[in-house]
C-alpha positions as CSV (number, residue, x, y, z in Angstrom):
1,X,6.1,27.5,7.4
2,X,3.9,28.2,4.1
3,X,5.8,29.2,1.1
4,X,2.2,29.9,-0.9
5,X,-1.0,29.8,0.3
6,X,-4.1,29.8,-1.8
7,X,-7.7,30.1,-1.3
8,X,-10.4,29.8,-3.9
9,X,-14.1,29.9,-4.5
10,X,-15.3,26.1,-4.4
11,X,-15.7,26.2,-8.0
12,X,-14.5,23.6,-10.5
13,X,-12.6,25.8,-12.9
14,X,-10.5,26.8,-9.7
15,X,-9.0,23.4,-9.5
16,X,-6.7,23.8,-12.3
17,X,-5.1,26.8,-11.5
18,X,-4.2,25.1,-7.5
19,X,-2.5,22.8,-10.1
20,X,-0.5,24.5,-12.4
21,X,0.8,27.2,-8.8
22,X,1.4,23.7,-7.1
23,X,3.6,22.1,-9.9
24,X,5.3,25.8,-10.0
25,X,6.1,25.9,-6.5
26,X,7.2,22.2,-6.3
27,X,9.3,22.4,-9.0
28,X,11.1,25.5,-7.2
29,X,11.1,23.8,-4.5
30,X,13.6,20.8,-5.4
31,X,11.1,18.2,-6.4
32,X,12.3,15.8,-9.2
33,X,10.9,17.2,-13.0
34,X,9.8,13.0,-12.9
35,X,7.6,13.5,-10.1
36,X,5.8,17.0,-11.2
37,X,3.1,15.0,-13.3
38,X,2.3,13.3,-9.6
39,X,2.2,16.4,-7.7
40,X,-0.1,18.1,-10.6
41,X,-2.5,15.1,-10.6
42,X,-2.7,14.8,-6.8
43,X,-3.4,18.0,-6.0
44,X,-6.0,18.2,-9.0
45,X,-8.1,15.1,-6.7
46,X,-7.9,16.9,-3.7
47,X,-8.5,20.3,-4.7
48,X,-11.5,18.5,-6.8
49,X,-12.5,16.4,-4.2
50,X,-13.1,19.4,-1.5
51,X,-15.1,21.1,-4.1
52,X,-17.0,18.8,-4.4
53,X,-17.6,18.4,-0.4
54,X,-18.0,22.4,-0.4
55,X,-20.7,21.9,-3.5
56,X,-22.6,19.3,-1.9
57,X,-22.8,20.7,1.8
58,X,-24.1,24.3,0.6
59,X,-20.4,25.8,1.8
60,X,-19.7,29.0,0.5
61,X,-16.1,29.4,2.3
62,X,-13.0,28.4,0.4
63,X,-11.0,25.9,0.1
64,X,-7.4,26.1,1.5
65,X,-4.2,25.4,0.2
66,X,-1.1,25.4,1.7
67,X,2.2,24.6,-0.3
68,X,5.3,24.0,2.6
69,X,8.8,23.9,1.6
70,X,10.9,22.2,4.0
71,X,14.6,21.8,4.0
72,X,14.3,18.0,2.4
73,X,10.5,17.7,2.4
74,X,7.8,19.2,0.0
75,X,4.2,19.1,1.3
76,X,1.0,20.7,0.3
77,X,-2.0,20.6,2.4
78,X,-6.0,21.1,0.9
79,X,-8.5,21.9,3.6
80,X,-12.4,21.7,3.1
81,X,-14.9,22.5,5.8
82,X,-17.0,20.3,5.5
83,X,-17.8,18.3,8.5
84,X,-17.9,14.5,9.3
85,X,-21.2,13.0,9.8
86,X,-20.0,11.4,12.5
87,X,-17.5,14.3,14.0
88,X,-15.2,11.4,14.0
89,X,-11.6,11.5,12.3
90,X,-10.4,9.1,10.2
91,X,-6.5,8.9,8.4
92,X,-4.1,6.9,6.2
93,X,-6.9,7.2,3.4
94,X,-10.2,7.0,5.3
95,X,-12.7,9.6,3.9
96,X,-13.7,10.1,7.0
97,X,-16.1,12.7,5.1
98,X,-19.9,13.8,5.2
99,X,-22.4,11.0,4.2
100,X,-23.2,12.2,0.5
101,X,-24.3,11.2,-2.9
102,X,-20.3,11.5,-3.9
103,X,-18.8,9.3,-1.2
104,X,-17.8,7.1,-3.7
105,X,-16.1,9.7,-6.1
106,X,-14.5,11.1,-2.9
107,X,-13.1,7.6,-2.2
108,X,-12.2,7.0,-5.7
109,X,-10.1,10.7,-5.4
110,X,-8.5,9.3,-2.1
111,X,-7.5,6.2,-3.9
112,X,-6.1,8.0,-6.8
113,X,-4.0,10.3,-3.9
114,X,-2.7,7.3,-2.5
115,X,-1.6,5.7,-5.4
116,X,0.3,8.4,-6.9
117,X,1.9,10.4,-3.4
118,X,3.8,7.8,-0.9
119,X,3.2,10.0,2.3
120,X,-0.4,11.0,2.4
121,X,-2.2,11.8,5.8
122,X,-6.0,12.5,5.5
123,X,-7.8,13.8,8.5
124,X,-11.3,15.0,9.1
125,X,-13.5,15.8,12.1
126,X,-16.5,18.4,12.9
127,X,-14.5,21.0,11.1
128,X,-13.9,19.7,8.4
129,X,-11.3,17.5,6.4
130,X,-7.4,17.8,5.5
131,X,-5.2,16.2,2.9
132,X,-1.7,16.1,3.3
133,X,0.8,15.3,1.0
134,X,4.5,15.3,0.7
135,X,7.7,14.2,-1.8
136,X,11.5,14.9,-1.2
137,X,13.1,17.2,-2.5
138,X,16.6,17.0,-4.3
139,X,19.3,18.3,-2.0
140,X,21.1,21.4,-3.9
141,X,23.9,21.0,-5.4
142,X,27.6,21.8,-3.0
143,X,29.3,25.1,-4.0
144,X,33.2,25.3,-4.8
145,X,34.9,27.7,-3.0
């Protein structure tokens, strides 16, 4: 189930705000303060990176974010609609994305993901594309009767 959801305009000076409500709800969340710079940075690419899809497809609907809190599991989700060229899906850090003059910042995004979050799933078909991220949470600490 979502704790937060967020959609914005598919404008640059969005991104930043999905970043500082991201690091917010992580941090209530349980993740470890050490790992907040991580979640800030990651969602910063993909929030950037669907903009950028949005911006050079002509797509005036939002991009989605989804921040989940799980018993020991944090994971946010950033949608785009923009569709595959192929309306094929690709994962595990295939851009899988339309065939555009910033395939290679997309990629370079995607790398930047997956060096910073150890459980990313990207997906993408006709639809559009999904990034999926998640970090553990700390468990909370036992209560004394």
């Amino acid at each position: 189930m979502a704790t937060v959801e967020l959609r914005f305009s598919a404008l640059p000076e969005h991104v930043r705000t999905a970043r500082l409500v991201a690091a917010a709800v992580a941090r209530r969340a349980g993740v470890d303060e050490a790992v907040l710079d991580e979640v800030r940075l990651a969602v910063g690419e993909a929030c950037s990176r669907a903009v950028g899809l949005h911006a050079n497809g002509g797509l005036g609907t939002p991009v989605r974010v989804a921040l989940i809190e799980d018993e020991k599991r944090f994971s946010i989700e950033v949608g785009d609609d923009a569709p595959t060229a192929s309306g094929s899906e690709g994962s595990g850090g295939a851009s899988g994305g339309p065939v555009a003059e910033s395939d290679e910042e997309g990629d370079m995004g995607l790398a930047v993901i997956s060096g910073l979050v150890d459980d990313v799933e990207v997906t993408s078909d006709e639809k559009g594309g999904l990034i999926r991220m998640s970090w553990p949470t700390a468990p909370e600490p036992a209560t004394l009767p």
